[in-house]
C-alpha positions in Angstrom: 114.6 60.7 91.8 115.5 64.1 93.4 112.5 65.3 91.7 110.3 62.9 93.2 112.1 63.8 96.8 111.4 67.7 96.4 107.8 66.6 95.5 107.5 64.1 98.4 109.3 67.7 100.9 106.7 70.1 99.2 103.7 67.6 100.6 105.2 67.3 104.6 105.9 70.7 104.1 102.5 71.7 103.9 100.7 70.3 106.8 99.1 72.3 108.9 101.0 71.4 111.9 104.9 71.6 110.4 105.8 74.3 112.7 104.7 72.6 115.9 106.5 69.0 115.0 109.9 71.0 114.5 110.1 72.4 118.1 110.4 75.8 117.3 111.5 76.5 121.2 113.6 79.2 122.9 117.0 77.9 123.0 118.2 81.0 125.6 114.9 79.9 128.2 117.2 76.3 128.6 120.6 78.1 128.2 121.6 76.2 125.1 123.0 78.1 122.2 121.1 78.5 118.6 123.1 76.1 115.8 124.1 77.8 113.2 125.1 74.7 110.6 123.5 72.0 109.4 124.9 69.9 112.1 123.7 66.4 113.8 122.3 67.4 116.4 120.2 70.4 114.9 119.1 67.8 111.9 118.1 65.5 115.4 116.3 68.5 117.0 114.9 69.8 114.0 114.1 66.6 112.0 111.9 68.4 109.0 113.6 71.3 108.8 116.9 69.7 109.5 115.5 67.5 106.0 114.8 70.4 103.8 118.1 72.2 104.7 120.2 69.3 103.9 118.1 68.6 100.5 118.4 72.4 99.7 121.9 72.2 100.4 122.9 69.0 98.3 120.8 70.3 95.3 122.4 74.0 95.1 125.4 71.7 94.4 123.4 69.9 91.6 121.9 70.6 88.2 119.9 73.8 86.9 116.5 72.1 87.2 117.4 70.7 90.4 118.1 73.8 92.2 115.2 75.9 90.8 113.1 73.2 92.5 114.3 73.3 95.6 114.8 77.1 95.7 111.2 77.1 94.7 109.9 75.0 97.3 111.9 76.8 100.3 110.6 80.0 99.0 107.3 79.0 99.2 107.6 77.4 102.6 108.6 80.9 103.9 105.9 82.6 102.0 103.4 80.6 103.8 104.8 81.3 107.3 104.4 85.0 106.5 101.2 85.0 105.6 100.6 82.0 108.3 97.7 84.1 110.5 98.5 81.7 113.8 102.0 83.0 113.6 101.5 86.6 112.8 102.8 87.7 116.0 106.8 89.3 116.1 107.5 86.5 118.7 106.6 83.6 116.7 107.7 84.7 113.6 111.0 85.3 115.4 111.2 82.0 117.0 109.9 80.4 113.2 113.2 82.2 111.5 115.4 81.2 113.7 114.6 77.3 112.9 116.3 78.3 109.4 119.5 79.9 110.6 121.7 76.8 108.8 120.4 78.2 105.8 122.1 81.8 106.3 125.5 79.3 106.7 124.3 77.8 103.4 124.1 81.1 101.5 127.1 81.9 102.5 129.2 78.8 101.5 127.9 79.5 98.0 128.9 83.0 97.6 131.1 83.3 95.0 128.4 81.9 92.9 126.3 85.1 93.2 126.4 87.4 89.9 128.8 89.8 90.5 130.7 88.5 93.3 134.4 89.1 93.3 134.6 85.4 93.2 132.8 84.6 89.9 135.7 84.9 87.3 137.6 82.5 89.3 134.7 80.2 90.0 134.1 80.1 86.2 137.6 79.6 85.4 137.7 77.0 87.8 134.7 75.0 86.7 136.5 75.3 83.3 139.8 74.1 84.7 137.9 70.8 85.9 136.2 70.1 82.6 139.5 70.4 80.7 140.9 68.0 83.2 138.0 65.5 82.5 138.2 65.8 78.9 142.1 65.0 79.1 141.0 62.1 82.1 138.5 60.8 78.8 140.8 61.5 76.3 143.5 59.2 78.7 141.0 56.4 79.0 139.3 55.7 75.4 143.1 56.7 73.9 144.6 53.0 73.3 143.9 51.5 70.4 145.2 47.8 70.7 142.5 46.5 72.4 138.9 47.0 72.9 138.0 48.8 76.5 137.1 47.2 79.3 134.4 47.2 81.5 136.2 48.8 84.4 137.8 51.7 82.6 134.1 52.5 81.0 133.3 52.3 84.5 136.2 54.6 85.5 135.3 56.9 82.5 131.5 57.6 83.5 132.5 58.2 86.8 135.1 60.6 86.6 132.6 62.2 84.1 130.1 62.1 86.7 132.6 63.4 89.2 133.3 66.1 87.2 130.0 67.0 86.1 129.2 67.3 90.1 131.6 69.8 90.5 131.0 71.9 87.7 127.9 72.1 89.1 128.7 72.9 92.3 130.3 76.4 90.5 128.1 77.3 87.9 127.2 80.7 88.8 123.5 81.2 89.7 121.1 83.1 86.9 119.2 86.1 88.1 115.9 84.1 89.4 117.9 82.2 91.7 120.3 85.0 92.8 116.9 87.3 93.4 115.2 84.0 95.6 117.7 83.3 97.4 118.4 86.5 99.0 115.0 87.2 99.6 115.1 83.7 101.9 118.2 84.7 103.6 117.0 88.8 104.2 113.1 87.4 105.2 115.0 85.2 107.7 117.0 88.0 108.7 114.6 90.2 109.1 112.2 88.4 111.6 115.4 87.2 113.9 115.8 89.1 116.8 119.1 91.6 117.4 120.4 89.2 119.8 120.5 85.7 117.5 121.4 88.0 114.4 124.6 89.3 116.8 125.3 85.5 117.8 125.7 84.9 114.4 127.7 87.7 113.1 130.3 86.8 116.4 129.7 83.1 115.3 130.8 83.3 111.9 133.5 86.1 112.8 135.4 83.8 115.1 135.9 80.4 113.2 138.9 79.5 113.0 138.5 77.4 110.0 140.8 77.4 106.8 140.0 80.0 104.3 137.5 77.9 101.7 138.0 78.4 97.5 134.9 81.5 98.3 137.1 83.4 100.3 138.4 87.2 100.1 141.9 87.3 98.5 143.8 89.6 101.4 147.1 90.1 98.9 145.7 93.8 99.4 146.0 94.0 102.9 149.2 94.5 104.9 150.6 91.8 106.3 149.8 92.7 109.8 146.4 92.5 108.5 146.3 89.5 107.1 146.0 87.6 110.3 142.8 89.3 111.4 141.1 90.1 109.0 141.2 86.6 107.6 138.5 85.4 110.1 136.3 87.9 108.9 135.8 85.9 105.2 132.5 85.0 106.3 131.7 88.7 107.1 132.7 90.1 104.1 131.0 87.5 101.6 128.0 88.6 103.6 128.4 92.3 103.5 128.9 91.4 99.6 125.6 90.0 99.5 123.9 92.7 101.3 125.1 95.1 98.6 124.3 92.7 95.4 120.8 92.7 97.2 120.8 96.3 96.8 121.8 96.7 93.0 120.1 93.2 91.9 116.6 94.3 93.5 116.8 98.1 93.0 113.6 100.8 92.1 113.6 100.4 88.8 111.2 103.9 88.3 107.6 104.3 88.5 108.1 104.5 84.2 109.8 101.6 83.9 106.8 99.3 86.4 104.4 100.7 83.7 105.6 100.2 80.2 106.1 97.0 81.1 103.1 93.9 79.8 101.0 94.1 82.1 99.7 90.4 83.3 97.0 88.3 82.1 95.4 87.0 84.9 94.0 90.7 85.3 92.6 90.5 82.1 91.1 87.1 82.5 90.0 87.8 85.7 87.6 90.6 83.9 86.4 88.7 80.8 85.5 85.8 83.6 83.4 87.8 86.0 81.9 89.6 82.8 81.2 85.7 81.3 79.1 85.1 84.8 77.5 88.1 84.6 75.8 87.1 81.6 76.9 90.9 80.1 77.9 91.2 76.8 79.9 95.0 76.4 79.9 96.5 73.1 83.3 96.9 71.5 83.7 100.6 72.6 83.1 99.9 76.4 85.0 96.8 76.4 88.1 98.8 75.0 87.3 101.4 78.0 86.7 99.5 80.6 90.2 97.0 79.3 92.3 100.4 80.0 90.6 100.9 83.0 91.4 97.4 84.5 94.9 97.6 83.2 95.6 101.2 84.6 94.4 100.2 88.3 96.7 97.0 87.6 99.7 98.6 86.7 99.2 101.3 89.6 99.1 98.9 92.0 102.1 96.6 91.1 104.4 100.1 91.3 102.9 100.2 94.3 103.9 96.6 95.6 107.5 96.7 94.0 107.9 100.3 95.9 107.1 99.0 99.1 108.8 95.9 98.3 112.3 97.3 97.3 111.5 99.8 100.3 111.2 96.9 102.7 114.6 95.5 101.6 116.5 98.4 101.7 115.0 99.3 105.2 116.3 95.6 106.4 119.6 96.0 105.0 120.3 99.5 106.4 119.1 97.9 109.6 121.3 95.3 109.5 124.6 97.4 108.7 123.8 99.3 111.7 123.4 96.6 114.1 127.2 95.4 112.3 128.1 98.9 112.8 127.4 99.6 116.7 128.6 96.2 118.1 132.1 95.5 116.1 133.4 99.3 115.9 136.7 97.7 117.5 137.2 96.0 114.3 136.0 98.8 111.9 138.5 101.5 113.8 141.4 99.2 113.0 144.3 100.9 111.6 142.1 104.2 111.3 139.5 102.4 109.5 142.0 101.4 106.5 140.4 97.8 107.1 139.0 95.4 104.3 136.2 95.0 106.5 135.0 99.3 106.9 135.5 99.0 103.3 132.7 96.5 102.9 130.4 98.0 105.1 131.0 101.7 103.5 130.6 100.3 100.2 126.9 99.1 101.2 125.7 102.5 102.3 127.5 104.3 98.9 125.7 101.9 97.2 122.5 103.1 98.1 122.9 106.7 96.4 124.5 104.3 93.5 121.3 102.8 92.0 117.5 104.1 91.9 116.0 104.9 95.4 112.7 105.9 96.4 112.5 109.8 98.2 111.1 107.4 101.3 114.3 105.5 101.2 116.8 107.7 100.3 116.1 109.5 103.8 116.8 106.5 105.6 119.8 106.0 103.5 121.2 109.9 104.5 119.9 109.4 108.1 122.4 106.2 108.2 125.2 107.9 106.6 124.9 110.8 109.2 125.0 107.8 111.6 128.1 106.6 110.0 129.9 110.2 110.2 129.0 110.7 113.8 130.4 107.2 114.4 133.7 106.6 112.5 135.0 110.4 111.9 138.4 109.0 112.1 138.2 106.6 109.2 136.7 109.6 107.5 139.0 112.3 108.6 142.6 110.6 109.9 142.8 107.4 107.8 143.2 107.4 104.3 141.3 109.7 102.1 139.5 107.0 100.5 136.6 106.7 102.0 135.9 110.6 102.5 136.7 110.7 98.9 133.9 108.1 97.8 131.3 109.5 99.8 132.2 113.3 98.8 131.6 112.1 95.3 128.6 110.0 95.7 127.0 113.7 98.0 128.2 115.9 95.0 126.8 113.5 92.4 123.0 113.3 94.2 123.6 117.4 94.5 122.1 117.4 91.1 119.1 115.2 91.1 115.9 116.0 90.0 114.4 116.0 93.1 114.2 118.6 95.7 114.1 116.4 98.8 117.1 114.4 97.9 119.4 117.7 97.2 118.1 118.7 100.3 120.0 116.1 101.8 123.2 116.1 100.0 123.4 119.8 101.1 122.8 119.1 104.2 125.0 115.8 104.5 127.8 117.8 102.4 127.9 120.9 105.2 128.0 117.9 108.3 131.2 116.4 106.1 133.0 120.0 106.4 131.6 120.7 110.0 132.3 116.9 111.4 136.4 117.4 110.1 136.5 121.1 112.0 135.6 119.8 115.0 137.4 116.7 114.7 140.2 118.5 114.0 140.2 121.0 116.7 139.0 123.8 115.0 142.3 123.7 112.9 140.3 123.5 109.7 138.4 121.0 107.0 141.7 120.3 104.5 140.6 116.8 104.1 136.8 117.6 103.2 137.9 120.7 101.2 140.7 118.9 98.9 138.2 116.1 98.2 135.6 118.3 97.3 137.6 119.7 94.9 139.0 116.5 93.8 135.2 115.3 93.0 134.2 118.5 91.4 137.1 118.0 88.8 135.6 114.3 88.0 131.9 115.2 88.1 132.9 117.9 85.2 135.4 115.4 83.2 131.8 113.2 82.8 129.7 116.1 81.6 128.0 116.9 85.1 126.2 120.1 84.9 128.2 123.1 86.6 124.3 124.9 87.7 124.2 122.1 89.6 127.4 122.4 91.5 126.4 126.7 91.7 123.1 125.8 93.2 125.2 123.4 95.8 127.4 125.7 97.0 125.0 128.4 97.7 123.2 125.8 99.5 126.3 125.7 101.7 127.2 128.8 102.3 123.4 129.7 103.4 124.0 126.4 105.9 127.2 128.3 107.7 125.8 131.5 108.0 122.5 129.5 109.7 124.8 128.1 111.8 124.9 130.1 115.0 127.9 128.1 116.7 130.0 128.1 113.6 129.0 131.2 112.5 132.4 133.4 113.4 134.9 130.7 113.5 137.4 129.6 110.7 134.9 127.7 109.4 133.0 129.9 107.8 136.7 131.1 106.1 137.0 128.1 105.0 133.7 127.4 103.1 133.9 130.9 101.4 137.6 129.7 100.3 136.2 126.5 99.0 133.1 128.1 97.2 135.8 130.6 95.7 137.9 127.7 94.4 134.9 125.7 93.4 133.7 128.5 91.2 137.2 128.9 89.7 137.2 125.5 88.3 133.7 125.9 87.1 134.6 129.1 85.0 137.8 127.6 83.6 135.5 124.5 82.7 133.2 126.8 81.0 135.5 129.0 78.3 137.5 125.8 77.8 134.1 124.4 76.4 
């Protein structure tokens, strides 16, 4: 039946005129607010999309089959918007994306079924839980043997069978197609929303009220001061956990890695066919030729596509953790930045220097973490060492990449670390910067990093203070010569204990 449902959506879906019928209009022209649920009076409003929400919704809580359908169907609903030539304009599409803001509500009530999610050991355990308790509720009902069951506890049986199956279900973790589609929807939708309705919604979901749902962050590791606060911001963080499992699920995977792989057969087919209806009949040689030809301009172009693809996400999420960033510094400053919240948002921009980047992306990743350091130096520099440390680590580990570019920047970032903490300090010195540089130099050599690399860094540095013309005669440059003496120390010991 829900088959034949999705089947029936798919076909309204597809008319010609589905955008017009759902009113895509202005809210903020009437003074009316955008809905952010699947409420009532946006299903009223709304009436198709409203419908498609609501099935989407009911069937991420339903079988495998089930959800790849619908998943399926929204995707390709928002594929054909995109590429919808009446609506290629930034206005329309904006106005288009905001008709599916429920769904960004949706997403998030089902994030602890995400792969990798801090919630997905307990949302397994849990859906185990309620199949033990079934089996037990079975085992209760078929148990007696003195007479034959009845009708109503059959009936009973299948439905708490049923009940259970449902929610099972409704916490089975999602495989990797679903997790990858799904965050594509919410991040397309994201993308085309202007700054305004995308900072309605982070305030919207940051200020309910609500109890915290089975999804939600456990705070035991905040203090308890914290705990009232920072408890709103549930929403927030499964979001900001999102944005980063968007970034390690959908990563560059390598320009070697697009190519070995099988290339597809339509390309192939697509060849032998216009060669059929060409009446041409190649000889064995200069089919094999022209085969590796076709295939070679094939598999150039899909590295291509998935470049600019994974490029395109990255850009959107770095966008988005900026926007986060300028309008709820209150909240990130909180208690020096020793906040649940900073930590979510940090960990999103480490991530990026984590997993495979493009050079074109890894700039925009270093231009945001400069951002970051000129924004929040006292979560860096006064709160705890944490987050300095993590980043320090993450700079010193990119110091020895292969390419030039990115060392570049992690010199560069590494000498604004030391530079930001002397001036945030008064000119009393960089302690913090310099103990967690040593700190991560010690790691970096326990895993078998190579000390040229940390050599080549530190002259890097030193040539950066003696550039500097402000910094040149202060304690700064004391400082740095201290820290490359120390540095080099723990290199040579590494090296005769080896």
């Amino acid at each position: 039946m829900m088959e034949f449902r999705f089947d029936f959506l798919r076909i309204i879906c597809q008319h010609e005129h589905y955008i017009p019928l759902n009113l895509p209009l202005d809210c903020r022209a009437t003074g009316e607010l955008y809905e952010y649920e699947l409420t009532d009076s946006y299903c009223k409003n709304h009436f198709l999309c409203g419908l498609l929400l609501r099935q989407v919704s009911q069937a991420l809580a339903g079988g495998r089959l089930i959800r790849k359908m619908a998943i399926r169907i929204f995707r390709d609903l928002l594929v054909k918007h995109e590429l919808d030539v009446r609506y290629s304009e930034k206005e329309k599409q904006s106005r288009i994306a905001a008709l599916y803001l429920p769904f960004l509500t949706v997403t998030l009530e089902h994030a602890g079924r995400f792969p990798g999610s801090h919630h997905s050991e307990k949302t397994w355990s849990s859906s185990q839980t309620i199949l033990q308790a079934s089996d037990q509720n079975t085992e209760t009902a078929s148990g007696s043997d003195s007479y034959p069951p009845s009708i109503s506890s059959r009936t009973t049986t299948i439905a708490s069978l049923s009940e259970a199956a449902s929610r099972i279900n409704a916490q089975v973790p999602f495989d990797d197609e679903e997790t990858k589609y799904l965050i594509l929807c919410m991040l397309y939708i994201l993308k085309n929303l202007e700054q305004t309705i995308v900072l309605d919604w982070f305030k919207q979901i940051s200020s309910s009220n609500s109890k915290l749902n089975s999804w939600n962050t456990p705070f035991s590791t905040l203090r308890p001061q914290q705990d009232k606060m920072y408890s709103k911001f549930s929403s927030v963080i499964d979001f900001f956990d999102l944005l980063q499992l968007s970034v390690k699920h959908l990563q560059y995977r390598g320009k070697a890695s697009i190519t070995t792989q099988s290339p597809p057969k339509h390309a192939v087919k697509s060849y032998f066919e216009q060669k059929y209806q060409e009446n041409i009949r190649p000889t064995r040689a200069s089919l094999k030729s022209q085969n590796q030809a076709v295939l070679y301009v094939d598999s150039q172009i899909r590295v291509l596509k998935e470049g600019n693809f994974v490029n395109e996400l990255g850009l959107v999420v770095l966008d988005l953790v900026e926007l986060f960033c300028c309008h709820f510094r209150f909240h990130l400053e909180k208690d020096e930045g020793n906040n649940v919240v900073m930590s979510k948002v940090f960990g999103v921009l480490l991530t990026f220097l984590q997993v495979g980047q493009s050079e074109k992306m890894l700039r925009h990743v270093f231009a945001s973490l400069r951002s970051f350091i000129h924004k929040f130096p006292t979560a860096l520099f006064k709160g705890a060492g944490e987050h300095c440390g993590r980043l320090i680590y993450e700079v010193l580990r990119c110091c020895s990449s292969k390419l030039e570019i990115v060392r570049h920047q992690a010199h560069s970032l590494l000498y604004l670390l030391m530079r930001s903490n002397y001036e945030f300090s008064g000119g009393a010195g960089c302690i913090r910067v310099h103990l967690q540089v040593l700190v991560a130099v010690s790691k970096l050599i326990a895993l078998g990093q190579d000390g040229a690399s940390m050599s080549s860094s530190l002259i890097a540095l030193r040539n950066y203070v003696s550039g500097d013309k402000v910094l040149m005669y202060t304690s700064l440059s004391t400082e740095v010569k201290d820290l490359i003496k120390k540095v080099h120390t723990v290199l040579q010991a590494t090296s005769r204990m080896k």
